[in-house]
C-alpha positions in Angstrom: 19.5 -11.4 14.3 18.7 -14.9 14.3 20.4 -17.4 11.9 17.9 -19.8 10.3 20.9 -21.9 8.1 23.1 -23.7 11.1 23.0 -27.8 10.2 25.4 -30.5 11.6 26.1 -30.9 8.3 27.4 -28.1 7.3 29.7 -27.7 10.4 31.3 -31.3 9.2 31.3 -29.4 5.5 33.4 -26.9 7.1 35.6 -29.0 9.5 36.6 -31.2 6.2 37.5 -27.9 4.2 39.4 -26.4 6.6 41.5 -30.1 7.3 41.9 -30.0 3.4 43.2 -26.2 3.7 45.7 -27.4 6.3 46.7 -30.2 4.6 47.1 -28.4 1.1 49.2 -25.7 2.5 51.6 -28.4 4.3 50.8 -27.6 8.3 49.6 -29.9 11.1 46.1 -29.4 12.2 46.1 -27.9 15.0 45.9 -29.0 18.3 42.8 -26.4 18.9 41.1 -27.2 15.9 37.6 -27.9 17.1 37.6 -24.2 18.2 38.6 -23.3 14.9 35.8 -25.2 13.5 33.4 -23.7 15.6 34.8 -20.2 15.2 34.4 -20.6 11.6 31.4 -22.1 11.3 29.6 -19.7 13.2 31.3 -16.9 11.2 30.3 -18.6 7.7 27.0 -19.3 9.1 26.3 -15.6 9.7 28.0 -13.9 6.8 28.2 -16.2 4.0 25.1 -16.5 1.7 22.8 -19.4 3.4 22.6 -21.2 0.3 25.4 -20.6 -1.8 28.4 -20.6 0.5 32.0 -22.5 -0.7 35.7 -23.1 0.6 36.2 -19.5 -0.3 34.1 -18.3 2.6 35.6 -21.0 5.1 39.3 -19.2 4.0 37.6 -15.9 4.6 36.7 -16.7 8.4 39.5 -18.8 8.4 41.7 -15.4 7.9 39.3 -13.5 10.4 39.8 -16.0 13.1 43.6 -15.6 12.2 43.5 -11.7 12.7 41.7 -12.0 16.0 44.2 -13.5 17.6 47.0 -10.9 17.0 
């Protein structure tokens, strides 16, 4: 399946939620973070609703990218 909704702009969207998420529950970011980034935007990209998405989906692949690495 091919995603139609990837945008520079909504990767930097992303990247800014996920610093604020970091930074509201008190850690560093980390030193991989542009992987992170990626990770979740890809994730958000293709299972978040294209025109609706919010921080609650960035904290959803956020979690999954969490859970893959255990």
């Amino acid at each position: 399946m091919k995603v139609e909704n990837w945008t520079p702009e909504k990767k930097d969207a992303i990247e800014k939620m996920l610093i604020d998420m970091w930074k509201n529950i008190g850690i560093d970011i980390p030193a991989n973070y542009e992987s992170i980034v990626q990770y979740c935007y890809e994730d958000v990209c293709e299972t978040a609703d294209p025109d609706n998405w919010h921080s609650g989906d960035v904290a959803i692949a956020f979690r999954r990218w969490i859970e893959e690495q255990i």
